[in-house]
Structures are given as structure tokens and as C-alpha cells.
N, C-alpha and C positions, 0 to 999 in steps of 0.2 A: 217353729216351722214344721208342717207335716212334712212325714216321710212320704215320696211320691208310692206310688201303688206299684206292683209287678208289673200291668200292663202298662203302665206311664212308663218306666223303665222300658218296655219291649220297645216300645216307639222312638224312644232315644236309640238301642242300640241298633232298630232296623234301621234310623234315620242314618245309619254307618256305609249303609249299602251303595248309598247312590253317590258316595265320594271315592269309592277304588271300584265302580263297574268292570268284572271283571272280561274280557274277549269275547269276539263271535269267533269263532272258526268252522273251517268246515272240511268233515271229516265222513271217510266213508262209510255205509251207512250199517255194514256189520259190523265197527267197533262203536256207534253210538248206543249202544245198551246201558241206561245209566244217565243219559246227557239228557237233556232240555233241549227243544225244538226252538233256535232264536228267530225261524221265518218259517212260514207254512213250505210244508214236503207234496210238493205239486204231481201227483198221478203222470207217470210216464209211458205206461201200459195200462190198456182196460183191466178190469178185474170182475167177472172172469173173463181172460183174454181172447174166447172163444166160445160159443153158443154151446151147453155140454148138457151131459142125461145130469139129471140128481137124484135118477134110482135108477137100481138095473131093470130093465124092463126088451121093451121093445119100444122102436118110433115107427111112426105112421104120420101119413097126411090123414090131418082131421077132415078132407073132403072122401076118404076112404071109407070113414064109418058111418055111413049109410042106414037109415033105418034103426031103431030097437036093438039090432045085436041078439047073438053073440055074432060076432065076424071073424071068418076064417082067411088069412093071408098066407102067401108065400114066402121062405124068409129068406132073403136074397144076398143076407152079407151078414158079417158080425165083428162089430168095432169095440174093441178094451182099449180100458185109460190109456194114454198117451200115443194112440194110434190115429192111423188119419182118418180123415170123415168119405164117409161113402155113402154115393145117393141112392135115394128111395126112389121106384116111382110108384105114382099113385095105384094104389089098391096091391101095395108089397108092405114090408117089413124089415125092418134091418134091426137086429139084438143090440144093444146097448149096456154098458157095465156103468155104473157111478163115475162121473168125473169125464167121461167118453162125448167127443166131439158128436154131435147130432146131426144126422143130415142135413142139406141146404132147404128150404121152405120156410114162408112165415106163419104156416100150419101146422107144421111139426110137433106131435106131442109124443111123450112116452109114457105106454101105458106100462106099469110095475108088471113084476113078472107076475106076485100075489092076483092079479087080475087076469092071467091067462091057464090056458090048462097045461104050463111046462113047467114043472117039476123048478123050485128053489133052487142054486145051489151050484156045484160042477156038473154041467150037459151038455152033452153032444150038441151042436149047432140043431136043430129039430129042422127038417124042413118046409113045412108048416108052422102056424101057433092062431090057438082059436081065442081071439080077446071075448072074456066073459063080460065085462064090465067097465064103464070109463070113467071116469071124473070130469065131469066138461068143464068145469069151473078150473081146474089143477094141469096145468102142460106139462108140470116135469121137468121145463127146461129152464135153464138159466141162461138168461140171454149175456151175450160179451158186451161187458162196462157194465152190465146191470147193479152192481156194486160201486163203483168208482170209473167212471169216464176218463178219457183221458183229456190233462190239462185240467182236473178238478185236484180239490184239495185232498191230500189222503191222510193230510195229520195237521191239526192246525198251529202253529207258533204257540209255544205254553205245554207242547203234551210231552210228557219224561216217554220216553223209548225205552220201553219195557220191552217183557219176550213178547207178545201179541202183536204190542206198536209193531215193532221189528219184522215181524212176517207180511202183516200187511204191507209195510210199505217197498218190502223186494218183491212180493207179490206184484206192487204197484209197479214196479220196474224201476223204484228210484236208489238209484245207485250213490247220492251223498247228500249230506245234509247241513244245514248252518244249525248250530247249536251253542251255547253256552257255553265254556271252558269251566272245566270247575277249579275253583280258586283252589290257591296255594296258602297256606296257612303252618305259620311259626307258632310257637307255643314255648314260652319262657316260665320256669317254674323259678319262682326266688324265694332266696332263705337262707343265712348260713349254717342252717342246721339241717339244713336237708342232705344227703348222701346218694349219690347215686347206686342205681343197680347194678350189679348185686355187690357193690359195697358195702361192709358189715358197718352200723354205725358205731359208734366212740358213745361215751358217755354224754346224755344231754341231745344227742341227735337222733334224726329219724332217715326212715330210708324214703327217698322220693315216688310216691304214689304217683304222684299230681299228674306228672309231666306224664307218664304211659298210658295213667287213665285216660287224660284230654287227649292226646295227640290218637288214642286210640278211639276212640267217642269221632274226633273229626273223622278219620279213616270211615269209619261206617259211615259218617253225614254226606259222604261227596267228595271232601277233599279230593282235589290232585294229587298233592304233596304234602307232608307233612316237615317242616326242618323242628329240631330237639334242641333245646337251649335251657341253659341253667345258668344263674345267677348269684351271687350271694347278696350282701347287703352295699356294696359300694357302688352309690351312684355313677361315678364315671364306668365303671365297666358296665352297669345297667344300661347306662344311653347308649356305650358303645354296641353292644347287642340288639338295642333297637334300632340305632343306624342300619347295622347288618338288615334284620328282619325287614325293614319297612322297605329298603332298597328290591327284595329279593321274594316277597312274598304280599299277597292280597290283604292279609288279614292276620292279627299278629292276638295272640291270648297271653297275658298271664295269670299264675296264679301269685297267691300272695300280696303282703306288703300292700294292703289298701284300708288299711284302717288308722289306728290314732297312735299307734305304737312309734317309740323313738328309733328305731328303725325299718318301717316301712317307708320301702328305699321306690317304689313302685308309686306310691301317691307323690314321694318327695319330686319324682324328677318329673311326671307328665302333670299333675295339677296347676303347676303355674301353664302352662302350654292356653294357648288360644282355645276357646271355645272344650276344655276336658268340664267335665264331672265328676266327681267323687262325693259318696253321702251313704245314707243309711237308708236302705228300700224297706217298706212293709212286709216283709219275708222272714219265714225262719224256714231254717237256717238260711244261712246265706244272705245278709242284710247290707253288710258290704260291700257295695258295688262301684266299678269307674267305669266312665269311658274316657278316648280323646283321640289325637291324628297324632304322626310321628310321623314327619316328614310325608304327608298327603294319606300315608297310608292308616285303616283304621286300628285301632288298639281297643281291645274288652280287657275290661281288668277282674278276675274272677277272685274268691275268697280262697284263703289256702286251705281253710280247713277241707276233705276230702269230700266230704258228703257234702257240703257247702257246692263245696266246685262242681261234683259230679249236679247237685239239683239246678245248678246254676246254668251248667253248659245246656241241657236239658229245656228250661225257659227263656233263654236269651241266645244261645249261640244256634240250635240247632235250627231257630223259624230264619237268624239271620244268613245260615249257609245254605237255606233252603234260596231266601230272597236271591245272594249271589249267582244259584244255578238257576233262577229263572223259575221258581216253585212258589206255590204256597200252602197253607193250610199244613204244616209236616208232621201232624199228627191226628190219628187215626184217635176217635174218643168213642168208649163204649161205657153202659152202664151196667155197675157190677155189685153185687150184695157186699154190703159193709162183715167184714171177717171176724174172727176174734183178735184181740189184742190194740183196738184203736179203742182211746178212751175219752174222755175229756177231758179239755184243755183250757188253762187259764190266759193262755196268749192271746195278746190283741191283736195279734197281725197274724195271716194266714200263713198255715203252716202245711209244705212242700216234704211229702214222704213219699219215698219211691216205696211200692207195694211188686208183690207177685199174685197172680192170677191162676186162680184153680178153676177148669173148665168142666170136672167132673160131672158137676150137679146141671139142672137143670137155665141155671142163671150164674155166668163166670163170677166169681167170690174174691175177693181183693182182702190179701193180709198184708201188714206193714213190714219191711226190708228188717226192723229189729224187735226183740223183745221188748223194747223201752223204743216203744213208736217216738217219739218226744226230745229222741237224743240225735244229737247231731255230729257225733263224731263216732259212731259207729260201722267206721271204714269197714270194718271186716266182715259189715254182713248186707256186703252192697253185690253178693252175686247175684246172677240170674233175676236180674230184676225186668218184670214188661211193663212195665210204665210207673207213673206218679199221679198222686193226686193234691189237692187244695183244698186243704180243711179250711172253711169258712169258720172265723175265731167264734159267731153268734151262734154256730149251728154245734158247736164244741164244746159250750161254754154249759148247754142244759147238764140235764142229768144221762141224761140218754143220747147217744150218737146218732146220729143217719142210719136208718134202713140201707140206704143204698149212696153209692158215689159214681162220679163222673172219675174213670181214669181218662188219663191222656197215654196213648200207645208209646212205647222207646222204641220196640223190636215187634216185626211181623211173625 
């Protein structure tokens, strides 16, 4: 039987999403920075909420300038941002700054100061001002709602509330918002040779990476919450811990214990379960994979090796906490000159190397996380990584590598 491909895999574990959907809530709209819009954020104030200059100049009734020009006015008032609107009448002048409410008329324009004979800058109110020149095409003004009306949409259901989102929509006047909750997410590392930090290990044991890598990986994806859990190899306390998790969180990860070994305790206890998976993906590293439910809630079962787990959370976990928060697409993909140190490769299945990115040159340059591009358990040189790539095994296998590669972004 073949092995299913990466993206068959991605489809199994997004197909995880739509059985613990996680809440709508709503929440007001300076802590939504970060959340998913779960309904369109409806305009509650026009925007801009008043008729205003959008240069410093002067306003005038356009039935003022009469004739060729140049025209000389009287200048009968003068409004800075945040002040009230004072009327014009015709064949006058009232100074206006950037942002400054405009007199009342549906004539109104403001000619830039660059277009009269007063001086740029700090000046005395002049009392006069001779307009050299107009724009008839250009008014100057930005009419109120000419942006966003009010009762229109000023963010649609689907847009993450970023800084920008954020200002338009208090601009907008909308004061709260229905959004996604972002899931809760447990993270079980199992092993009895694993040691926690900073526990020194014993002979034969290792210190547990797993659990800080992943639980730290979901922290940046969105998580809510993260809970910490560790396992050794006995089933009953394994299930017991997933009882806990599946009770108390969206979305439950482990590492380890999914392969053919006499104690993976992690395939032993969810494979028999209704509708799991477990088998061998086209990937390296990381070919290892499960899913399944535990008590409704979903379960990923990641590879314990480190670099395994880290490329794995990366392909399958990070598009499905994107799906939970109401995202998609969770990475950014750019093209990058192949570096030194990637070679070729006799592997049949595509192979998953997290790279760094040199922006120096002219076209960003992708090298491979280690000396030995090909090794899979070189934890320790998984810093500072911005993204991963997918070596295609035909395009590896010549004599010669790719000019260039597709990364997939981790980090902005």
C-alpha cells in the first residue's frame, strides 16, 4: 500500500477541525488584536465622521473663483484639526490645517497653501490670501462616510484584527466584535526516557525538548492556552491524561510512541479507537504520523524525534490552528536562491528541511538548519529558523540541485 502524500495527510488532520469547532465570543474591540472576525464588524460612525481639509490650504466657495484668476479674498476665520467648522461666505476665505472640519457648502474646496502667495509653515492668520492657482478637478475635501457609511461593512467575517484592522474599525465607532476564540491546546510528550527540565538526565535518558518546543510553537500559532503534560510508557496513565486533556481543552498533540516499537504506548491506546489513523506519510523526516478523537475531542499524534516533531507541527498542526481560529492560507511563501550546503538526495519521498534566510543579496538565499541538510535529528541546530522547504525527491535525485526553492514562511 502507498504511503498517503503530505497533503493527503494535511486533509485528514484538517478534517479534525470541524469536530471540536471551537466558540464565537464577543469581545471588545481593543483586545481583539490577534482574533478572527466570526461575523462582519458593521460601521457605526461614518468615516471620516465629518466633511474635513486634506491639505492645509484655504476653503472657498468654488462660485467665488470667478474668471482666470489669480483671486484675492478676505480671510475671515481659521480652523486647526479638532476644532469646530466656521462658515465661509461667498467671495471669503477661512485657513484650514490637515484633518480640520471645512465649512458648510456642497462647493467647498480647499485650495493648498503651495497654490497661494502665504508663506508654508507657522503664520500669522494673513488677512487676506491671493489664490494663484486651482485644481478644478481636485476639492481637497474628504466628504463624511466617503470611506465607510454608516451600517456598511468595515471588516468582513474572515479578516484577523491586526494593528490597521484595529484602527479602522474604532474609527468606525465599532466598539465590539464576534470572533473566534482561539483554541486551547494540551500537549502530551511521552517517553520513559524523557526527563523534564531542568532535570539532569540518568544514564540512557534525555531531557525533554518536545514538550517546550510544541507547547512553544502553539503559543506563537494562536493558542489560548497551552496545559503541559508528560507521560511515560503505561497505558492506563496515558488514557488517564487524555481523559483530563480532551475534557479541558480543543485540541490535544502528542509527541512520541507512534511507531512499531514495543512500547509505543501512544499508538497502543488511540489506534484501536473509532475512526484513528496511524501509518507511515511520504515525508522525511517525520513519516510517523496519527490521528484520532478522545472522547469528541481531536488528538495529532507527532513523531518524537525533535526535528521530526518540530517539521511536523509546522505541515499539519500550524494550517489546522489556523482552520480553528477561522484562517487560512498560514503561510507566507517566497522564492529564494538555493544556498550552499543542499545536495542530493537518494530519497524517494520528499524531504522537509527547515532553512534560514539571508536577505543581503539582491534575491533572499535559503541555507539548510544543519551541516548534514539530510539529518533528522539535529536538534541543536533548529535556531533561528524562518521557514521550511520540500525538496522534491526527482528534482534531488539529478546531479545538480534547484537554482531556486519555494520556502514556506514560520516567522514574520
Amino acid at each position: 500500500m502507498s504511503r498517503p502524500t503530505i497533503g493527503q495527510h494535511l486533509e485528514r488532520v484538517q478534517g479534525l477541525a470541524a469536530s471540536r469547532r471551537v466558540e464565537v465570543e464577543k469581545v471588545a474591540v481593543e483586545t481583539a488584536r490577534g482574533l478572527v472576525l466570526a461575523a462582519d464588524a458593521v460601521t457605526a460612525r461614518p468615516v471620516p465622521p465629518f466633511a474635513n481639509s486634506a491639505m492645509d490650504g484655504f476653503a472657498v466657495h468654488a462660485a467665488s473663483l470667478v474668471g482666470p484668476g489669480p483671486w484675492t479674498f478676505p480671510v475671515v476665520g481659521d480652523v486647526a484639526a479638532g476644532a469646530a467648522a466656521l462658515a465661509c461666505p461667498v467671495g471669503a476665505a477661512v485657513r484650514v490645517m490637515t484633518g480640520a472640519p471645512v465649512p458648510e457648502g456642497e462647493d467647498i474646496v480647499v485650495v493648498p497653501v503651495e497654490q497661494t502667495n502665504v508663506a508654508r509653515g507657522p503664520q500669522p492668520l494673513p488677512a487676506t490670501v491671493r489664490i494663484i492657482r486651482v485644481d478644478p478637478a481636485r476639492s481637497h475635501v474628504r466628504q463624511a462616510g466617503s470611506s465607510l457609511a454608516v451600517g456598511s461593512v468595515a471588516a468582513p467575517a474572515g479578516s484577523l484584527v491586526d494593528a490597521g484592522l484595529l484602527a479602522a474599525l474604532i474609527s468606525a465607532g465599532v466598539r465590539h466584535v464576534d470572533v473566534w476564540a482561539r483554541p486551547r491546546v494540551a500537549v502530551v510528550s511521552t517517553g520513559d526516557e524523557l526527563v523534564a527540565w531542568p532535570l539532569v538526565p540518568a544514564e540512557g535518558q534525555l531531557s525533554d525538548s518536545n514538550q517546550p518546543m510544541i507547547a512553544a510553537l502553539c503559543e506563537q500559532n494562536g493558542a489560548a492556552s497551552v496545559e503541559r503534560l508528560r507521560s511515560g510508557d503505561n497505558p492506563a496513565f496515558f488514557a488517564s491524561l487524555l481523559d483530563h486533556a480532551a475534557r479541558e481543552c480543543d485540541l490535544v498533540l502528542t509527541t512520541g510512541g507512534i511507531s512499531a516499537g514495543a512500547f509505543d504506548v501512544v499508538r497502543e491506546v488511540l489506534e484501536p479507537t473509532d475512526g484513528a489513523w496511524f501509518g507511515e506519510v511520504a515525508q522525511r523526516p517525520g513519516g510517523p504520523q496519527g490521528v484520532a478523537l478522545w472522547g469528541g475531542t481531536p488528538v495529532v499524534c507527532l513523531p518524537g524525534n525533535p526535528v521530526a516533531a518540530y517539521v511536523s507541527f509546522h505541515l499539519y498542526i500550524v494550517p489546522l490552528l489556523a482552520s480553528f481560529r477561522g484562517l487560512s492560507a498560514p503561510f507566507p511563501v517566497i522564492t529564494a536562491r538555493t544556498g550552499e550546503g543542499f545536495r542530493p538526495s537518494r530519497s524517494a519521498v520528499p524531504r522537509v528541511v527547515p532553512v534560514r534566510l539571508d536577505f543581503s543579496g539582491e534575491q533572499p538565499t535559503a541555507t539548510p538548519f544543519s551541516a548534514n541538510v539530510h539529518s533528522a535529528s539535529d536538534v541543536g541546530a533548529l535556531g533561528n529558523i524562518d521557514g521550511y522547504v520540500v525538496l522534491d525527491p526527482e528534482a534531488m535525485a539529478s546531479n545538480a540541485v534547484p537554482e531556486s526553492l519555494k520556502v514556506y514562511l514560520t516567522r514574520s
